[in-house]
C-alpha positions in Angstrom: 39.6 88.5 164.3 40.9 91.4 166.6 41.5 89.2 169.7 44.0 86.7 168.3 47.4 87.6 168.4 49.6 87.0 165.7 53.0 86.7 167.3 55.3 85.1 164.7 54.9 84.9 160.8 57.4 83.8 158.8 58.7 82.1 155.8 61.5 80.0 154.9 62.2 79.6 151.4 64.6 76.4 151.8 64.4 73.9 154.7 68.5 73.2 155.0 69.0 69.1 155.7 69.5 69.6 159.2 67.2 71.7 160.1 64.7 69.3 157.6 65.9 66.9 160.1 65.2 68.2 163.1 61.7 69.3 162.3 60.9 65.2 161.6 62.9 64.4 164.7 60.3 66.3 166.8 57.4 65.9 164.6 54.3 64.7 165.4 52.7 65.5 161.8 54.3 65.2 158.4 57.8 65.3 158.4 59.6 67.4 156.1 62.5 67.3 153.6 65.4 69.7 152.9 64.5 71.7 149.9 60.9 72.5 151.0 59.7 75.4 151.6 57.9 76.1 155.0 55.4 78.9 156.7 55.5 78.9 160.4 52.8 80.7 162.5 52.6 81.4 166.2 49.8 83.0 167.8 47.7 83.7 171.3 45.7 82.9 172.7 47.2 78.6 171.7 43.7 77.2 171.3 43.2 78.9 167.9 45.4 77.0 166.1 43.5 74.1 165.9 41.2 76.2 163.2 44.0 78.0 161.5 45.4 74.8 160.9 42.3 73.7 159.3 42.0 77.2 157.6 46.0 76.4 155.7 45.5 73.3 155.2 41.9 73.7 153.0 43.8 76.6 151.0 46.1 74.8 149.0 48.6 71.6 149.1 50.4 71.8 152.0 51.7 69.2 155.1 51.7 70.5 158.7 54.5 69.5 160.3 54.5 70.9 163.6 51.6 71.4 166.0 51.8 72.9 169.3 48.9 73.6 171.3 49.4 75.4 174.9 47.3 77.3 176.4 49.1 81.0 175.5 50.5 80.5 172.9 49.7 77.9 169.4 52.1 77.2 166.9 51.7 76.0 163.6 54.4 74.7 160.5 53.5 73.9 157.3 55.4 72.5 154.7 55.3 71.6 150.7 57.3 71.3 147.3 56.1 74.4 146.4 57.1 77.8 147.7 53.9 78.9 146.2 51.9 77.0 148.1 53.8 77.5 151.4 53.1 81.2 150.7 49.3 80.9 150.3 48.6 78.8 153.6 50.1 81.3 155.0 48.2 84.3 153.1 45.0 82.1 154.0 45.5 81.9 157.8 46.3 86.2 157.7 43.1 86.6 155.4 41.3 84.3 158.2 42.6 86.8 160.9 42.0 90.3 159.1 45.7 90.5 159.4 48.7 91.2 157.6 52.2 90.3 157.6 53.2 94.3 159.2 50.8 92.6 162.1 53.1 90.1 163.3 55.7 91.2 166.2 59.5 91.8 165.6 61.9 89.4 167.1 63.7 90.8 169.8 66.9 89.0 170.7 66.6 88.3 174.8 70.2 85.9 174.6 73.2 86.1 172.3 76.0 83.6 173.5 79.1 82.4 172.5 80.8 79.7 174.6 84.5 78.4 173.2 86.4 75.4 173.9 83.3 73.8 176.0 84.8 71.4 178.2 84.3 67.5 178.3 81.0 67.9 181.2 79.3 70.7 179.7 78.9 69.3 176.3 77.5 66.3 178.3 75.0 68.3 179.8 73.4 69.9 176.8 73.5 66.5 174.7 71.1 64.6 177.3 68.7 67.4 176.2 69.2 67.6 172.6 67.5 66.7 169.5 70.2 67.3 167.3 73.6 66.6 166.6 75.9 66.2 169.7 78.6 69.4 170.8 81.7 67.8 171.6 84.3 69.0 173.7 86.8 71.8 172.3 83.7 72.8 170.0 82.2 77.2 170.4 78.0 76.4 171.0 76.3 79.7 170.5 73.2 80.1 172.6 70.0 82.5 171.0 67.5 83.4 172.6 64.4 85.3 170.7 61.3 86.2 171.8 58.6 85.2 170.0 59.7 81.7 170.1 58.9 80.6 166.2 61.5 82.8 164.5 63.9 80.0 166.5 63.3 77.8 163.6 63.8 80.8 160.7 67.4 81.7 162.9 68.7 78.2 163.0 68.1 78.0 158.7 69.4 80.6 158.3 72.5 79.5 160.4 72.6 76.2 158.6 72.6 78.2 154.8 75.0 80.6 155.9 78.0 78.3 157.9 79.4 75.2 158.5 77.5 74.5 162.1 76.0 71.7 163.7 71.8 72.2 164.8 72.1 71.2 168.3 68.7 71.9 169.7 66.0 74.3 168.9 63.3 75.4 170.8 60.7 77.4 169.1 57.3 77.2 170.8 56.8 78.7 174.4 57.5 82.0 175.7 60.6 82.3 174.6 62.3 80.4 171.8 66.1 78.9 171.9 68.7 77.6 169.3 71.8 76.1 170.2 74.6 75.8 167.2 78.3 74.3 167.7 81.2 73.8 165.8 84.3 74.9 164.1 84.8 78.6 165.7 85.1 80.4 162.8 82.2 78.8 161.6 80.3 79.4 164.5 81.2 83.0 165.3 80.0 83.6 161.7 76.8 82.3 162.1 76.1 84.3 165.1 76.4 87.6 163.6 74.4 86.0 160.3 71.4 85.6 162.6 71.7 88.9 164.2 71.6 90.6 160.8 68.5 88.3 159.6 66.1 88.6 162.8 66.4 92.4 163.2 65.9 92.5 159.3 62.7 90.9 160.2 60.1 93.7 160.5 57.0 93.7 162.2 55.5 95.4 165.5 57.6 96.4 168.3 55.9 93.8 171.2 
């Protein structure tokens, strides 16, 4: 199937509890649990997820979690126990496309942010937005921005394994996706070269 695109394909071997968390807290499906693993698929044009998600979901046993329908782009996550099921919804949906994993585009960072010592008003700001935990005053928030939006969800995971940060929000459906990640600035400044490193070790087409 030549005219969908496949924009985002990627695997994450071990939802982290927050980002677990935050998945449910946005949820309109199945909610997830830290310790599963998950496949998330974006493609365009959106409409067309609504039969990929029926294509993963007949393949083997997995939960979607996430659903997002616009009209460029769709978004899909599933989620299971099993990595090995994960894996094969995922291998259905490509199989279902004539695609394969090389077919997906490369994330190409668009922001890369680091804010220290936020003051009392910004962190106010960004927590009447959030989803997840609240940046406090004092705290470093770094700011991604990645483009396609679904490997926001595969960046904030690997945050989470990698450093002691808080999930503040992530955005990962759209044009662009976001992931906003506070803390401790060690912590923080740690992370941000940790998802650097994993999203360009993400390969893929050039977009």
């Amino acid at each position: 199937m030549s005219s969908i695109d496949l924009r985002t394909y990627i695997f994450l071997d071990s939802l982290q509890l927050q980002m677990a968390s935050f998945i449910s807290t946005i949820s309109r499906g199945y909610y997830p649990v830290a310790d599963q693993a998950c496949c998330v698929i974006e493609i365009a044009p959106g409409i067309e997820i609504n039969r990929l998600t029926d294509i993963a979901l007949k393949a083997t046993n997995v939960s979607p979690g996430l659903q997002v329908v616009e009209r460029a782009f769709g978004l899909l996550e599933v989620h299971s126990d099993e990595q090995g099921d994960a894996r094969q919804a995922g291998e259905a949906v490509l199989r279902e496309l004539g695609k394969t994993e090389a077919d997906r585009l490369k994330p190409r960072i668009l922001t890369s942010q680091l804010i220290r010592h936020l003051t009392d008003h910004h962190a106010q700001l960004i927590n009447r937005t959030r989803y997840g935990n609240m940046v406090l005053r004092g705290d470093t928030l770094y700011i991604l921005e990645v483009e396609p939006a679904g490997y926001a969800y595969y960046a904030a995971n690997e945050a989470e394994k990698a450093s002691h940060i808080n999930i503040i929000n992530v955005q990962g459906f759209g044009k662009f996706g976001r992931v906003y990640i506070a803390g401790d600035e060690a912590e923080v400044v740690e992370s941000h070269g940790i998802i650097e490193a994993r999203l360009e070790s993400i390969s893929g087409r050039e977009g």
